[in-house]
SEFIZA-3560 file (N, C-alpha, C; in Angstrom, 3 decimals):
REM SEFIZA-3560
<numar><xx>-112.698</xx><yy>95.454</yy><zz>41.528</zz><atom>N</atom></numar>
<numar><xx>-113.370</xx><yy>95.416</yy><zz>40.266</zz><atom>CA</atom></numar>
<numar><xx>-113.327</xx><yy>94.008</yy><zz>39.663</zz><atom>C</atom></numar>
<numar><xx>-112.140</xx><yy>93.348</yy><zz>39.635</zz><atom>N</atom></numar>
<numar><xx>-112.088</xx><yy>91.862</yy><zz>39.408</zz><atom>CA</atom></numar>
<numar><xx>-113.278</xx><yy>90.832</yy><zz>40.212</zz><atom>C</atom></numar>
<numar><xx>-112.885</xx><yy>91.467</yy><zz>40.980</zz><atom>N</atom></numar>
<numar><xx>-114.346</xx><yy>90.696</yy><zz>41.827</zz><atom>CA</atom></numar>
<numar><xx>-115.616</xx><yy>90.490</yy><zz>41.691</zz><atom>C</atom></numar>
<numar><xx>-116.218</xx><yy>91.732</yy><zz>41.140</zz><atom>N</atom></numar>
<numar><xx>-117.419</xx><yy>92.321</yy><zz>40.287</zz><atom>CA</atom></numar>
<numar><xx>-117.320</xx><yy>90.944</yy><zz>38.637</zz><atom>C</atom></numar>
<numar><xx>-116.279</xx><yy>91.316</yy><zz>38.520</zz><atom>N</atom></numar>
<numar><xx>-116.742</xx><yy>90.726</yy><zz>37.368</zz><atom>CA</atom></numar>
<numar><xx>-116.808</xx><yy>88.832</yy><zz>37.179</zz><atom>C</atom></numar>
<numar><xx>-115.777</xx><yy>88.357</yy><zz>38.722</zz><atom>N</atom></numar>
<numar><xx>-115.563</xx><yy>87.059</yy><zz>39.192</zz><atom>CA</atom></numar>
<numar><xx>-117.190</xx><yy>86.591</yy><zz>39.021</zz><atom>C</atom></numar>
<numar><xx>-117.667</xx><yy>87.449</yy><zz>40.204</zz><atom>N</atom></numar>
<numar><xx>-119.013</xx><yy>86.838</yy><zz>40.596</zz><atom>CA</atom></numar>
<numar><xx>-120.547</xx><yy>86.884</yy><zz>39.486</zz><atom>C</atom></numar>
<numar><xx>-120.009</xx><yy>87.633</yy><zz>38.520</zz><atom>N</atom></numar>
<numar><xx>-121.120</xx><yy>88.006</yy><zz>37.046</zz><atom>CA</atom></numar>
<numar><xx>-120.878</xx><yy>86.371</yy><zz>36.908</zz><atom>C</atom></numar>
<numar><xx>-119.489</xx><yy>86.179</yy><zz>36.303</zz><atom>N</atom></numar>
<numar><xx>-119.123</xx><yy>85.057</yy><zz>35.766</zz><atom>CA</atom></numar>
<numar><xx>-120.031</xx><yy>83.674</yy><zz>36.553</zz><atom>C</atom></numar>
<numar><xx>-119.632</xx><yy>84.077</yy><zz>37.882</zz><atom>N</atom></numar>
<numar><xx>-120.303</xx><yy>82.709</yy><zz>38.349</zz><atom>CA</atom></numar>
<numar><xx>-121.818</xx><yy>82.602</yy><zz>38.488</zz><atom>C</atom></numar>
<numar><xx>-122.617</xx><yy>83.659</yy><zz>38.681</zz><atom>N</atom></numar>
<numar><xx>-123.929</xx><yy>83.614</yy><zz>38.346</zz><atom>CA</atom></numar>
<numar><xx>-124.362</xx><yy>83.212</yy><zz>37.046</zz><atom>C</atom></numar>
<numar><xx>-123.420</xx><yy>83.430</yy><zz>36.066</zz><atom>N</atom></numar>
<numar><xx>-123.841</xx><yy>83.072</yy><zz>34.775</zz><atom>CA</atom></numar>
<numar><xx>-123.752</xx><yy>81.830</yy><zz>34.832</zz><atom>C</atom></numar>
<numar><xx>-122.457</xx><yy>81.488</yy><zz>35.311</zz><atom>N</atom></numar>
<numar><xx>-122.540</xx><yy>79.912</yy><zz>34.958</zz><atom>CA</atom></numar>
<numar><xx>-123.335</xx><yy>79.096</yy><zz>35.724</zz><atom>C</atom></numar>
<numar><xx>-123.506</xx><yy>79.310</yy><zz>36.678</zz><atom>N</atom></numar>
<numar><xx>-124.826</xx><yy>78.565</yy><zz>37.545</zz><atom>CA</atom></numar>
<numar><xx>-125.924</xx><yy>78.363</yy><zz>36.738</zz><atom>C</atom></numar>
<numar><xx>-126.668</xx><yy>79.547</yy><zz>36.638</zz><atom>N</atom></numar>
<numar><xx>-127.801</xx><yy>79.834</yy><zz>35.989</zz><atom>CA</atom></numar>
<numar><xx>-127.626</xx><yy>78.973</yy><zz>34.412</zz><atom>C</atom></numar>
<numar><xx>-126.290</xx><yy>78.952</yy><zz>33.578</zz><atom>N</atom></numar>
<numar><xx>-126.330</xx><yy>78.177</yy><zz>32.362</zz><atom>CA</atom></numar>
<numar><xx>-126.545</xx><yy>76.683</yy><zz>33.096</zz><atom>C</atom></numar>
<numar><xx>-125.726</xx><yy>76.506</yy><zz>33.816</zz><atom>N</atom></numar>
<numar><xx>-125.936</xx><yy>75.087</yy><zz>34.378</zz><atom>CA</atom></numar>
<numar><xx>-127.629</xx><yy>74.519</yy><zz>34.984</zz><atom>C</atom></numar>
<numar><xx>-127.767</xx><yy>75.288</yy><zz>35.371</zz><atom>N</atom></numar>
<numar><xx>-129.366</xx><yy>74.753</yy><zz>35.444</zz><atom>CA</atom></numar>
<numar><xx>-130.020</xx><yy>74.943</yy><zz>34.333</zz><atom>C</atom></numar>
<numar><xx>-129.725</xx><yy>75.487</yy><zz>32.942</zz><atom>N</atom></numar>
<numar><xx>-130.546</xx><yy>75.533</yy><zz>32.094</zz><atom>CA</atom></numar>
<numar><xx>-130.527</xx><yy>74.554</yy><zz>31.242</zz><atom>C</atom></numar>
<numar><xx>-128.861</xx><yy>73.974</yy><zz>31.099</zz><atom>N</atom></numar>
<numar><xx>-128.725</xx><yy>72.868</yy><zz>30.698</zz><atom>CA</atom></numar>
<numar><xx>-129.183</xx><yy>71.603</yy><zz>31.376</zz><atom>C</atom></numar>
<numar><xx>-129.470</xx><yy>71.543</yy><zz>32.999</zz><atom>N</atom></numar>
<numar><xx>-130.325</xx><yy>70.412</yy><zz>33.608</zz><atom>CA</atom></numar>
<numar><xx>-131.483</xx><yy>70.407</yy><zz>32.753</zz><atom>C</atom></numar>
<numar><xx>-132.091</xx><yy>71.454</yy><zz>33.221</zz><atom>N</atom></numar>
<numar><xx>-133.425</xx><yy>71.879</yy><zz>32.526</zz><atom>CA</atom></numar>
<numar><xx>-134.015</xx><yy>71.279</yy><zz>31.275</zz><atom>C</atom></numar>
<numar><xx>-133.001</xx><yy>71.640</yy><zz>30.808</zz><atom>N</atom></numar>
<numar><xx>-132.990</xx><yy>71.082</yy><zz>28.821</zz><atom>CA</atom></numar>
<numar><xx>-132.811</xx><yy>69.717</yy><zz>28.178</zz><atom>C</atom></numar>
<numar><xx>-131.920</xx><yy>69.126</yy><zz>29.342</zz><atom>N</atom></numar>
<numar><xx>-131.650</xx><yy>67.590</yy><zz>29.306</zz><atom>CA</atom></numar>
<numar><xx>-132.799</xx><yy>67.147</yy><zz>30.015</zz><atom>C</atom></numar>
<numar><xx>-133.940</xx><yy>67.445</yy><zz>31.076</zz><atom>N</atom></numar>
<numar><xx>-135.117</xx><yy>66.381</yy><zz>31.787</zz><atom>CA</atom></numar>
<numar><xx>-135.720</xx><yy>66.764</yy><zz>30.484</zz><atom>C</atom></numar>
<numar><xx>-136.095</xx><yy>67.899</yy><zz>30.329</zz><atom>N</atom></numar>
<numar><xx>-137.520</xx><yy>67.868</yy><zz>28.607</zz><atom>CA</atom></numar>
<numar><xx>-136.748</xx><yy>67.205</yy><zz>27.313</zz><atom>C</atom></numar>
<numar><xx>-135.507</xx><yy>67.243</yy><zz>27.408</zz><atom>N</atom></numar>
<numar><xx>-135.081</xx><yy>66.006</yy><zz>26.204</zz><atom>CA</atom></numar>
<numar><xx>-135.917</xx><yy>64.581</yy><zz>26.513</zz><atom>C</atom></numar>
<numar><xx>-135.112</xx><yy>63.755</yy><zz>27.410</zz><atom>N</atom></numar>
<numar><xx>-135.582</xx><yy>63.063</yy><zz>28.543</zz><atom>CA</atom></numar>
<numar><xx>-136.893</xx><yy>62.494</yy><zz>28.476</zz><atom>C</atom></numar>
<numar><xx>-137.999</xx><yy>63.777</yy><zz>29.240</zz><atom>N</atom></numar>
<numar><xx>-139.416</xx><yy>63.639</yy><zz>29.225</zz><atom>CA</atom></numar>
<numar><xx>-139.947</xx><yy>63.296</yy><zz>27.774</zz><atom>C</atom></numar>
<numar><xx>-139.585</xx><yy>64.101</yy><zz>26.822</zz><atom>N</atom></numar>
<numar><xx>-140.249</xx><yy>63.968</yy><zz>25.278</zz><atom>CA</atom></numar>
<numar><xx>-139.885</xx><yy>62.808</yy><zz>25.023</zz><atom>C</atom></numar>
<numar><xx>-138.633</xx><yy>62.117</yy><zz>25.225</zz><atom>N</atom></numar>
<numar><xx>-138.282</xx><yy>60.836</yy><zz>24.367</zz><atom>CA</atom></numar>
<numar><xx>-139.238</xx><yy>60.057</yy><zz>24.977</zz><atom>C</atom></numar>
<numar><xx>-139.874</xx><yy>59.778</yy><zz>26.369</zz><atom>N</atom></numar>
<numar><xx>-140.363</xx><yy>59.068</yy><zz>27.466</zz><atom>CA</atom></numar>
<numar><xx>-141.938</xx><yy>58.724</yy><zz>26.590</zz><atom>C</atom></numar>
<numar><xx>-142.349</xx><yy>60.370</yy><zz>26.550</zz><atom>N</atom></numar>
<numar><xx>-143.662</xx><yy>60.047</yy><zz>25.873</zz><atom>CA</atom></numar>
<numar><xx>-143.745</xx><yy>60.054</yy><zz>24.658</zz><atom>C</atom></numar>
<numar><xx>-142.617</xx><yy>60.309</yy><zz>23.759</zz><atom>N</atom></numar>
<numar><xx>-142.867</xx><yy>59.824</yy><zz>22.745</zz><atom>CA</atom></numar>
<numar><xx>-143.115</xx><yy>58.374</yy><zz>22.205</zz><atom>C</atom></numar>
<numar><xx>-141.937</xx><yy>57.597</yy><zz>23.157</zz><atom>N</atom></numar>
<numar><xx>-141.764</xx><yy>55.903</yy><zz>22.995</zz><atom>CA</atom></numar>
<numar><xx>-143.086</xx><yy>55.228</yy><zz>23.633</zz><atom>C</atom></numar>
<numar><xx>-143.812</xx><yy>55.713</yy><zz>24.510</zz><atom>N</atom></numar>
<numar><xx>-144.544</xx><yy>55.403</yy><zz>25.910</zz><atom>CA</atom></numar>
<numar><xx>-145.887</xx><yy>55.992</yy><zz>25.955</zz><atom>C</atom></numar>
<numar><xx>-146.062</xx><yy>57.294</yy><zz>24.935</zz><atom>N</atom></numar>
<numar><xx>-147.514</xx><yy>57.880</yy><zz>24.548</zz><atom>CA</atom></numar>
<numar><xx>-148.468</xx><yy>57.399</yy><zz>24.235</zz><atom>C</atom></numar>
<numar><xx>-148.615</xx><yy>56.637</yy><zz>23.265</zz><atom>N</atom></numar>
<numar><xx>-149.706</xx><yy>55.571</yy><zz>23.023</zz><atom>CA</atom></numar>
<numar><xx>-150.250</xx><yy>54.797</yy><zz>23.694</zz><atom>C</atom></numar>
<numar><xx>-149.291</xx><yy>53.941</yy><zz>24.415</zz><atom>N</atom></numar>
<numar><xx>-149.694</xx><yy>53.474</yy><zz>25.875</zz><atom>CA</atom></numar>
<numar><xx>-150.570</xx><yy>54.288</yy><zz>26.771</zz><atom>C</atom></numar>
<numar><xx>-149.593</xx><yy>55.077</yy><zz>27.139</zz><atom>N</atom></numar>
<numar><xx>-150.234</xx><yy>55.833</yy><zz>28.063</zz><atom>CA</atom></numar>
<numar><xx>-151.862</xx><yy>56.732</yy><zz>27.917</zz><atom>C</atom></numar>
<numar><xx>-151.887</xx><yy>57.083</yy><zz>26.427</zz><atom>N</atom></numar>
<numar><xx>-153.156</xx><yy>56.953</yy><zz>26.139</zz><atom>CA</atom></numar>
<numar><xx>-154.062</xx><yy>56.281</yy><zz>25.883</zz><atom>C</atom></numar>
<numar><xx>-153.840</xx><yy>55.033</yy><zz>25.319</zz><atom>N</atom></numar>
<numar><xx>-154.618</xx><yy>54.052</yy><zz>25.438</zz><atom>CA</atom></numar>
<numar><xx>-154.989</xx><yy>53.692</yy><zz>26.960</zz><atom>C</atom></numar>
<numar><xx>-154.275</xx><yy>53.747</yy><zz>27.853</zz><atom>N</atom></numar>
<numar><xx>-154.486</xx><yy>53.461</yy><zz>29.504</zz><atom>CA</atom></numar>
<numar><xx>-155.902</xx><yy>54.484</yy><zz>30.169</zz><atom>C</atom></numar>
<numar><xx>-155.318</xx><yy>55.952</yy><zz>29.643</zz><atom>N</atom></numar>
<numar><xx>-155.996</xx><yy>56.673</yy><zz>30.599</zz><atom>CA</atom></numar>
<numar><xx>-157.571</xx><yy>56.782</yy><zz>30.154</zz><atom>C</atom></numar>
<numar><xx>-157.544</xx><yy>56.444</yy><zz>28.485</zz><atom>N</atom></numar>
<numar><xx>-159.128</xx><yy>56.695</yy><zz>27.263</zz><atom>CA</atom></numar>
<numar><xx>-159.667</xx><yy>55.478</yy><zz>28.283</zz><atom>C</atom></numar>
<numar><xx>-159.188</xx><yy>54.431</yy><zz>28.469</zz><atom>N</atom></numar>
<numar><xx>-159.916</xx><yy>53.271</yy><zz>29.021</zz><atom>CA</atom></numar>
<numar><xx>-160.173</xx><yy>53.359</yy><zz>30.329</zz><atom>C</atom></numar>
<numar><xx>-159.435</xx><yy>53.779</yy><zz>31.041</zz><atom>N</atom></numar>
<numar><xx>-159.787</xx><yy>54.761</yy><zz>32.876</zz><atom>CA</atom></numar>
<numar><xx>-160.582</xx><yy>55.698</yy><zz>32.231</zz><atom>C</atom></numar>
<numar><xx>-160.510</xx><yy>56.332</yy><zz>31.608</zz><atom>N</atom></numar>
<numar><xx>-162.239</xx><yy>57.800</yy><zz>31.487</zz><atom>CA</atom></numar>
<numar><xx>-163.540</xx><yy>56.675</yy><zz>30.745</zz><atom>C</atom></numar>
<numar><xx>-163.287</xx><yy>55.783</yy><zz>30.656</zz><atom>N</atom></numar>
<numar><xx>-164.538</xx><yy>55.646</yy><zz>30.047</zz><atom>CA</atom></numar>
<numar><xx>-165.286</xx><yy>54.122</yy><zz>31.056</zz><atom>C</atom></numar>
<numar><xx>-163.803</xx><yy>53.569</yy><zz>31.790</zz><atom>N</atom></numar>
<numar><xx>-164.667</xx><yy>52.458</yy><zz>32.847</zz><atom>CA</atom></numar>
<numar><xx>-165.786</xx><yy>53.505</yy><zz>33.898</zz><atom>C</atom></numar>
<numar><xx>-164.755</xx><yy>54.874</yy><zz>34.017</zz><atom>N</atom></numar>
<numar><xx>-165.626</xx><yy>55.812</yy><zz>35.354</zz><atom>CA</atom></numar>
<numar><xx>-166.645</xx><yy>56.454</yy><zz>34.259</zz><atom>C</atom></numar>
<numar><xx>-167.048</xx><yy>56.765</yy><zz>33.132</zz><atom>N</atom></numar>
<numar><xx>-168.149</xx><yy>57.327</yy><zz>32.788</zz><atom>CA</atom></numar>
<numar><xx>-168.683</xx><yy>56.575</yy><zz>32.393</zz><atom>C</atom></numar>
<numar><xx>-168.749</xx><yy>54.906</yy><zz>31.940</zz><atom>N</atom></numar>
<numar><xx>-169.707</xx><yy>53.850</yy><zz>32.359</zz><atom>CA</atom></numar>
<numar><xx>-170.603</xx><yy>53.140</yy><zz>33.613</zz><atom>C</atom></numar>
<numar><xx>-169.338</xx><yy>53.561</yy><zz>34.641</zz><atom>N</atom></numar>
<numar><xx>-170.041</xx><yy>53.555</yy><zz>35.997</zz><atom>CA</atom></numar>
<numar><xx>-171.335</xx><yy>54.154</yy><zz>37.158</zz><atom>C</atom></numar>
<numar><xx>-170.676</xx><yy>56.166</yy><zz>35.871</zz><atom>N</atom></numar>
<numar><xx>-171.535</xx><yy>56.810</yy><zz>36.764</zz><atom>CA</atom></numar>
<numar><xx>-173.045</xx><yy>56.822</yy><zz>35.675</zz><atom>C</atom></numar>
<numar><xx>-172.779</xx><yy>56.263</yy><zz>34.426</zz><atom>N</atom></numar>
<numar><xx>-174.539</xx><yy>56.675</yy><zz>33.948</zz><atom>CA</atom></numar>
<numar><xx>-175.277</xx><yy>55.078</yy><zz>34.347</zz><atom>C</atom></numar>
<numar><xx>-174.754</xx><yy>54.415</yy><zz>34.279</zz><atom>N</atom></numar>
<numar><xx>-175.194</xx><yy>53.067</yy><zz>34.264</zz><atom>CA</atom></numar>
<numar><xx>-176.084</xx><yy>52.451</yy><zz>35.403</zz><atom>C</atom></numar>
<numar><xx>-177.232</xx><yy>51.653</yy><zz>35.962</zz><atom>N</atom></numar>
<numar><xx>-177.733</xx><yy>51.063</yy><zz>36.665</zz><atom>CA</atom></numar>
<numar><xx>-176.457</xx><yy>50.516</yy><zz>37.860</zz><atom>C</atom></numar>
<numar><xx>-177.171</xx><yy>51.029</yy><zz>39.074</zz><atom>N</atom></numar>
<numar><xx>-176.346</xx><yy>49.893</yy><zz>40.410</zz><atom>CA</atom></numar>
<numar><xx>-175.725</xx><yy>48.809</yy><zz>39.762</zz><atom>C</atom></numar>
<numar><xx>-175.171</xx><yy>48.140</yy><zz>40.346</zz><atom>N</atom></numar>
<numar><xx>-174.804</xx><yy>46.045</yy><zz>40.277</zz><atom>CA</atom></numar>
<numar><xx>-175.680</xx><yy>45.719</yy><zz>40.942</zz><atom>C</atom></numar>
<numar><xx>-176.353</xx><yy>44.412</yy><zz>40.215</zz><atom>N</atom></numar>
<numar><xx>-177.669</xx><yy>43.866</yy><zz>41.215</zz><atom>CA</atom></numar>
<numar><xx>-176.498</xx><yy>43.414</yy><zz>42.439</zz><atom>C</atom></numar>
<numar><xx>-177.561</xx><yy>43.295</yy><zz>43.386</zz><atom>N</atom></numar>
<numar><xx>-176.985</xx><yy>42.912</yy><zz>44.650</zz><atom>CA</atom></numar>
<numar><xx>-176.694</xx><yy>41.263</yy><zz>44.647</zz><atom>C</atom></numar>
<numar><xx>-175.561</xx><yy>40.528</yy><zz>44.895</zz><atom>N</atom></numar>
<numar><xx>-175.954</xx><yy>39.129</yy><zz>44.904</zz><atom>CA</atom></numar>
<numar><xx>-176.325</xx><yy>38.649</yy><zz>45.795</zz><atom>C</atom></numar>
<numar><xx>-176.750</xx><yy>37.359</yy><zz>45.022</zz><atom>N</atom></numar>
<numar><xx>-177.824</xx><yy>36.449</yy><zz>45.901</zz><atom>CA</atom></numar>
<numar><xx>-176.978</xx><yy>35.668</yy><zz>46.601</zz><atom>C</atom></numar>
<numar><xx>-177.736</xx><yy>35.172</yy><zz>48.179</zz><atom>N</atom></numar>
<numar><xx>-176.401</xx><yy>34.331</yy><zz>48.843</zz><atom>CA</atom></numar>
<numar><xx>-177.304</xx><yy>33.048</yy><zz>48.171</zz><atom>C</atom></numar>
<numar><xx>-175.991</xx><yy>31.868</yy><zz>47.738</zz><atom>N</atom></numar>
<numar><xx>-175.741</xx><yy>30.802</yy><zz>47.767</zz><atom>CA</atom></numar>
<numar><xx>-176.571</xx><yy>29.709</yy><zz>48.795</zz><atom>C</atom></numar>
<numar><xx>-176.567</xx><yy>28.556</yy><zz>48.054</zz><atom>N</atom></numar>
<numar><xx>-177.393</xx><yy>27.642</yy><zz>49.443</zz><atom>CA</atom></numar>
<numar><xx>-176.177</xx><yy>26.309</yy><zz>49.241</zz><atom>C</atom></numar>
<numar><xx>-175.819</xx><yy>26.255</yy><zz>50.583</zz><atom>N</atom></numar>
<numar><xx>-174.829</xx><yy>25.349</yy><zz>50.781</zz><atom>CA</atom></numar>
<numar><xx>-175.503</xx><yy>24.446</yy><zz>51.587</zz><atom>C</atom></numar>
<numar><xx>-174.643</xx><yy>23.174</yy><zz>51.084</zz><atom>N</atom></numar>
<numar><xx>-175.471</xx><yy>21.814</yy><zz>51.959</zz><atom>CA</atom></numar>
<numar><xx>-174.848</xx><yy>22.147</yy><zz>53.773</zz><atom>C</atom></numar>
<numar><xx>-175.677</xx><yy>21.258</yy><zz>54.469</zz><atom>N</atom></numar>
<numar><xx>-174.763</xx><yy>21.471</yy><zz>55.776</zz><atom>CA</atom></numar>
<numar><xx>-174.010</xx><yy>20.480</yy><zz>55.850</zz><atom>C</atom></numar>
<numar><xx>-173.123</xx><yy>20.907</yy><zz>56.950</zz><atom>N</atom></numar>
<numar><xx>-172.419</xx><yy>19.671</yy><zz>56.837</zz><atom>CA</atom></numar>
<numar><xx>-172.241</xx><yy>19.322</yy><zz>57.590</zz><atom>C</atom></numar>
<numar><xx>-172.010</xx><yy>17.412</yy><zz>57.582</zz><atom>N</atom></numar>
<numar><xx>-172.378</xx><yy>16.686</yy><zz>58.378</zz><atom>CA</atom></numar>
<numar><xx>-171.746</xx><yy>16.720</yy><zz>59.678</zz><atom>C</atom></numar>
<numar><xx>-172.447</xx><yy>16.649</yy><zz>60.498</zz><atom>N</atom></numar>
<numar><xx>-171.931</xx><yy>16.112</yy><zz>62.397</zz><atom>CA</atom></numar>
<numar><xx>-170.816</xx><yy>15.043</yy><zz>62.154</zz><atom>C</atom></numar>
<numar><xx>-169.755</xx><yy>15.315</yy><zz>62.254</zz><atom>N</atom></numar>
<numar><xx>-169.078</xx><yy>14.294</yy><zz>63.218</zz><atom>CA</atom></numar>
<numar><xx>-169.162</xx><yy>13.451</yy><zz>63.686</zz><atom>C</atom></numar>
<numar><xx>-168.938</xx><yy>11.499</yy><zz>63.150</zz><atom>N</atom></numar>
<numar><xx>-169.219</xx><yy>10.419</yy><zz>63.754</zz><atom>CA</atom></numar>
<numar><xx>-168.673</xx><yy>10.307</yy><zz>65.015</zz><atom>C</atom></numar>
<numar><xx>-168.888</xx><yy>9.784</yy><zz>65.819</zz><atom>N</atom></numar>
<numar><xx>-168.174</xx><yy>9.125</yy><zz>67.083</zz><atom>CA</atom></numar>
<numar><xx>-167.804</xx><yy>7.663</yy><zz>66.778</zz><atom>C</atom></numar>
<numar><xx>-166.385</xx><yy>7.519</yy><zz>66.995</zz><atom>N</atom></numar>
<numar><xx>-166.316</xx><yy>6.097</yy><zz>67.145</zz><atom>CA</atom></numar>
<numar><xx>-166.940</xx><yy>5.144</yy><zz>67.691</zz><atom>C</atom></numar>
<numar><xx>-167.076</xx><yy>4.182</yy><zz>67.754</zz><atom>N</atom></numar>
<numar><xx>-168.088</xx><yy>2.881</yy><zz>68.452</zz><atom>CA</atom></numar>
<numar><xx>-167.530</xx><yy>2.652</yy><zz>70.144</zz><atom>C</atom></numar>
<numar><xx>-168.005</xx><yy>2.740</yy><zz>71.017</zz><atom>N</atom></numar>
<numar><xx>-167.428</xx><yy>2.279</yy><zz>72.783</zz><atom>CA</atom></numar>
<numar><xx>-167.519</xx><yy>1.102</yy><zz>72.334</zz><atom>C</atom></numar>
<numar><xx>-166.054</xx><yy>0.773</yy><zz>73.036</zz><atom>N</atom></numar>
<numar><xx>-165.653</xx><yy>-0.377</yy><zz>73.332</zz><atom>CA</atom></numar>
<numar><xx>-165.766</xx><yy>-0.537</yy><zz>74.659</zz><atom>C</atom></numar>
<numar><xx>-166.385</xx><yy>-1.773</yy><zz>74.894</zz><atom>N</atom></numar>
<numar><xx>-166.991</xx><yy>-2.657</yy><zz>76.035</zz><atom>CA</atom></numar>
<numar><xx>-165.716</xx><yy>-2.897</yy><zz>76.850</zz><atom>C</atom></numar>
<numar><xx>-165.862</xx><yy>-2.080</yy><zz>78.354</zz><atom>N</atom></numar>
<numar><xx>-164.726</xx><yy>-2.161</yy><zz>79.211</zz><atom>CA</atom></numar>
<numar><xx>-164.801</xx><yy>-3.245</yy><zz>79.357</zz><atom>C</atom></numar>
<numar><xx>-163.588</xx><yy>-4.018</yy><zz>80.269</zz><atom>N</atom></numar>
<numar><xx>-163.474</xx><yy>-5.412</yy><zz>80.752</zz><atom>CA</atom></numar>
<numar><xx>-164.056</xx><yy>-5.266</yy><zz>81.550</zz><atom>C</atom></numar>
<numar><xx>-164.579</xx><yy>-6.268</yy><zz>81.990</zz><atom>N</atom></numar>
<numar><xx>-165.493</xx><yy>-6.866</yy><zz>83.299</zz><atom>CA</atom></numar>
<numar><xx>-164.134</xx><yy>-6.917</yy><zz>84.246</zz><atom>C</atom></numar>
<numar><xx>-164.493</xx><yy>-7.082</yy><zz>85.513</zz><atom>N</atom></numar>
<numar><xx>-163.343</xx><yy>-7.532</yy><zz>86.547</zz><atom>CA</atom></numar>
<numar><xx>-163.923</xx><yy>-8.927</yy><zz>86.971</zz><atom>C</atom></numar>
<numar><xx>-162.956</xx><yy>-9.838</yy><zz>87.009</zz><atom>N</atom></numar>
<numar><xx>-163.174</xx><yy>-10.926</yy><zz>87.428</zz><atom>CA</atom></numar>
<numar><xx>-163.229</xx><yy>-10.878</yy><zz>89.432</zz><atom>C</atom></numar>
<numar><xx>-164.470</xx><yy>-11.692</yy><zz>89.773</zz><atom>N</atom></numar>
<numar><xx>-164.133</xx><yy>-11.587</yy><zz>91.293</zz><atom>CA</atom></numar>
<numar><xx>-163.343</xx><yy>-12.762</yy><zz>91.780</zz><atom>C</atom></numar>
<numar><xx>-162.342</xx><yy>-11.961</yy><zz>92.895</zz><atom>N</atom></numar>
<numar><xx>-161.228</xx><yy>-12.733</yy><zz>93.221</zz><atom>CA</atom></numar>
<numar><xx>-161.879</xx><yy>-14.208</yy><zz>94.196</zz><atom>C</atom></numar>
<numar><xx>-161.253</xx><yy>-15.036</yy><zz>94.066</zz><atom>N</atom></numar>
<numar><xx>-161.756</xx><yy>-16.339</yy><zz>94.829</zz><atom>CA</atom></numar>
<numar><xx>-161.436</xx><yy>-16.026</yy><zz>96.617</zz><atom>C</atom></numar>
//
């Protein structure tokens, strides 16, 4: 019979113990968005309204390619005039 009533005990306290986890993350969470809410709404109003500017709005014109000069070839240095060979006497 002690036993019966051992194991009530410990289900209870388990079960309190997770309720108190429980109770401390939504403490936790509320302080989070309370300090951090405004932000976070200001963030997401401005994400819903870049994507519902996107989808009523005209394409992006396509851009135009650029005109670049070419560029120049590569000088070659000047040949220098091998030596002659002198003929032997």
């Amino acid at each position: 019979m002690q036993q019966r009533q051992r194991r009530r005990r410990q289900r209870g306290q388990g079960v309190s113990e997770y309720a108190l986890i429980l109770g401390l993350i939504a403490v936790v969470a509320i302080g989070i968005l309370t300090f951090a809410g405004g932000t976070i709404a200001a963030s997401l109003t401005d994400t819903g309204r870049a994507i519902a500017s996107g989808l009523t709005s005209d394409p992006p014109p396509t851009p135009q390619p650029t005109k670049t000069k070419p560029t120049p070839k590569p000088t070659k240095p000047p040949k220098t005039p091998k030596p002659t060979k002198k003929p032997k006497p």
